[in-house]
DRENPAKE-517169 format. One record per residue (C-alpha): residue number from 1; residue in three letters; x, y, z. Coordinates in Angstrom, 2 decimals. Layout:
@k->NUM	r->ALA	X->X	Y->Y	Z->Z
...
***
This chain:
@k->1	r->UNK	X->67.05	Y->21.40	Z->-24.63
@k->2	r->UNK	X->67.74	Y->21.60	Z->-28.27
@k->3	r->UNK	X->70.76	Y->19.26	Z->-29.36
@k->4	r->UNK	X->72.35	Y->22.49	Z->-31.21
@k->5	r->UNK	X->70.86	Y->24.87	Z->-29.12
@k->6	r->UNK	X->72.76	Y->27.90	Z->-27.63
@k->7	r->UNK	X->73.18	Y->26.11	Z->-24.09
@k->8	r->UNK	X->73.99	Y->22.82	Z->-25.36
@k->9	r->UNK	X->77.59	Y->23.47	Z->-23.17
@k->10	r->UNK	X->76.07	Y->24.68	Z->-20.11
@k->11	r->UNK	X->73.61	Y->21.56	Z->-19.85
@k->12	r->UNK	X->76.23	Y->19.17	Z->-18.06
@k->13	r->UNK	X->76.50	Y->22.05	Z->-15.29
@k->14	r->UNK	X->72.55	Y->21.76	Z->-14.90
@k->15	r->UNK	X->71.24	Y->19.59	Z->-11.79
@k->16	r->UNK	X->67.99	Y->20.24	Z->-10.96
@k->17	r->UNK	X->66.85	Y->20.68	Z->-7.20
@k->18	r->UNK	X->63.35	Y->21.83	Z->-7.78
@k->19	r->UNK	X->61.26	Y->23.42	Z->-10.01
@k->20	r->UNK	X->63.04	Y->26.42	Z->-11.34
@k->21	r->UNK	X->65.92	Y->25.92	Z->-9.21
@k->22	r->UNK	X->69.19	Y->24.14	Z->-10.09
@k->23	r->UNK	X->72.81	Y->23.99	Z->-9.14
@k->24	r->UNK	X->74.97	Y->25.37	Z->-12.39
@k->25	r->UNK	X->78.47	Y->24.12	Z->-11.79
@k->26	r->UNK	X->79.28	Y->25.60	Z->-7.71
@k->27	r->UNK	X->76.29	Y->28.15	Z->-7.81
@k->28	r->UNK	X->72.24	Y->27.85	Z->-6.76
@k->29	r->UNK	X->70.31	Y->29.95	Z->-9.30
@k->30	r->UNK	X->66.89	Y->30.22	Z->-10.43
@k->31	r->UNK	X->66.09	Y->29.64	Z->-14.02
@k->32	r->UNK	X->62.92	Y->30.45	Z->-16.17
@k->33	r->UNK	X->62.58	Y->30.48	Z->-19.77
@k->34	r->UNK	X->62.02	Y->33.54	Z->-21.87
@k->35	r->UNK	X->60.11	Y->31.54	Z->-24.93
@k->36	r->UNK	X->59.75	Y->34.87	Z->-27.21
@k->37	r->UNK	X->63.29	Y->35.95	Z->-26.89
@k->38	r->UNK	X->64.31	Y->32.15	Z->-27.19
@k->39	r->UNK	X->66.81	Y->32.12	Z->-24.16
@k->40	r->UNK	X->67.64	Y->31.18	Z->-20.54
@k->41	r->UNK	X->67.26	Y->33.25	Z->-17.73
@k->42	r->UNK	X->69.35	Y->33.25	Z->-14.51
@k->43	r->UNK	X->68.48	Y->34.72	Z->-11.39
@k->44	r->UNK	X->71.54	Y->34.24	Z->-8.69
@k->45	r->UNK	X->69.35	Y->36.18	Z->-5.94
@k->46	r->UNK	X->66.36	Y->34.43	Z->-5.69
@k->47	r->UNK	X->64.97	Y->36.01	Z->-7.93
@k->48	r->UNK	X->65.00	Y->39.63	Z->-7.64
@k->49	r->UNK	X->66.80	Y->40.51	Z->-10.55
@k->50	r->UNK	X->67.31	Y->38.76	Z->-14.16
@k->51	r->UNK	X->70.12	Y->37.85	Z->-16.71
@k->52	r->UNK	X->71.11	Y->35.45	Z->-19.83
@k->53	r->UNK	X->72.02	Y->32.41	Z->-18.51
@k->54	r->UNK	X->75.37	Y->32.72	Z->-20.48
@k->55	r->UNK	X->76.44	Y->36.21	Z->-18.78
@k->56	r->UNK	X->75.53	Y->34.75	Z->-15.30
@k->57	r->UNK	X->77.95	Y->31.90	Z->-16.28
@k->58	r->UNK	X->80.52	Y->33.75	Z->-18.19
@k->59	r->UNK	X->81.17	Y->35.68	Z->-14.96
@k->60	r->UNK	X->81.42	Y->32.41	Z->-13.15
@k->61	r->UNK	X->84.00	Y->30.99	Z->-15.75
@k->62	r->UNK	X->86.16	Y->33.79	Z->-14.99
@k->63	r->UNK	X->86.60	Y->33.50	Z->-11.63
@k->64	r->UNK	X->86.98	Y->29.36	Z->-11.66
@k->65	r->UNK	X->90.00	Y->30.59	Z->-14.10
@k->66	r->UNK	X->91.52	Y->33.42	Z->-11.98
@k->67	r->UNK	X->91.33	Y->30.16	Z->-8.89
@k->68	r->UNK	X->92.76	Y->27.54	Z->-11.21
@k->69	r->UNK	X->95.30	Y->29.99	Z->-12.19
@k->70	r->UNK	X->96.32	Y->30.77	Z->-8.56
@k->71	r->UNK	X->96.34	Y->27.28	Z->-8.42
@k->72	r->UNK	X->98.37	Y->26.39	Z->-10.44
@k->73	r->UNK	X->101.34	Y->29.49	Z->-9.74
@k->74	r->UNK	X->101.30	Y->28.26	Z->-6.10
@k->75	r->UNK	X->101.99	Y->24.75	Z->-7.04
@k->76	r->UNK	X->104.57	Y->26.01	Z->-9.68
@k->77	r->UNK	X->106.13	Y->28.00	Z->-6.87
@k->78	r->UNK	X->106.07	Y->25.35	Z->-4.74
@k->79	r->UNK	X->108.30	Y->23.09	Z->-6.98
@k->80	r->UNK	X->111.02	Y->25.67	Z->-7.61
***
């Protein structure tokens, strides 16, 4: 929650549902803190396995791009 931290970007995304759970951006994932390693852990299957918050969301990013780029070539299309 640090005002320069390393998820300073990712915090709008963040709504919490209950403790340890949130919805980041579309997605339900479980989130601890790893205080020695100073960083964010994501867990998108309840739990079972463990990554960086930023890889879990860097995949995410991805495919929101790949859709808003199919978006937009079908409405591009669509205007021809």
């Amino acid at each position: 929650n640090r005002p320069n931290g390393r998820y300073r970007s990712w915090r709008a995304l963040l709504c919490r549902l209950e403790q340890g759970v949130y919805l980041c951006g579309t997605r339900r994932v479980h989130l601890r803190v790893d205080g020695l390693a100073e960083r964010i852990e994501a867990s998108s299957d309840g739990g079972k396995t463990w990554t960086d918050l930023e890889a879990l969301m860097s995949g995410s990013e991805a495919s929101q791009h790949a859709l808003l780029e199919r978006t937009r070539g079908a409405v591009t299309s669509g205007t021809s």
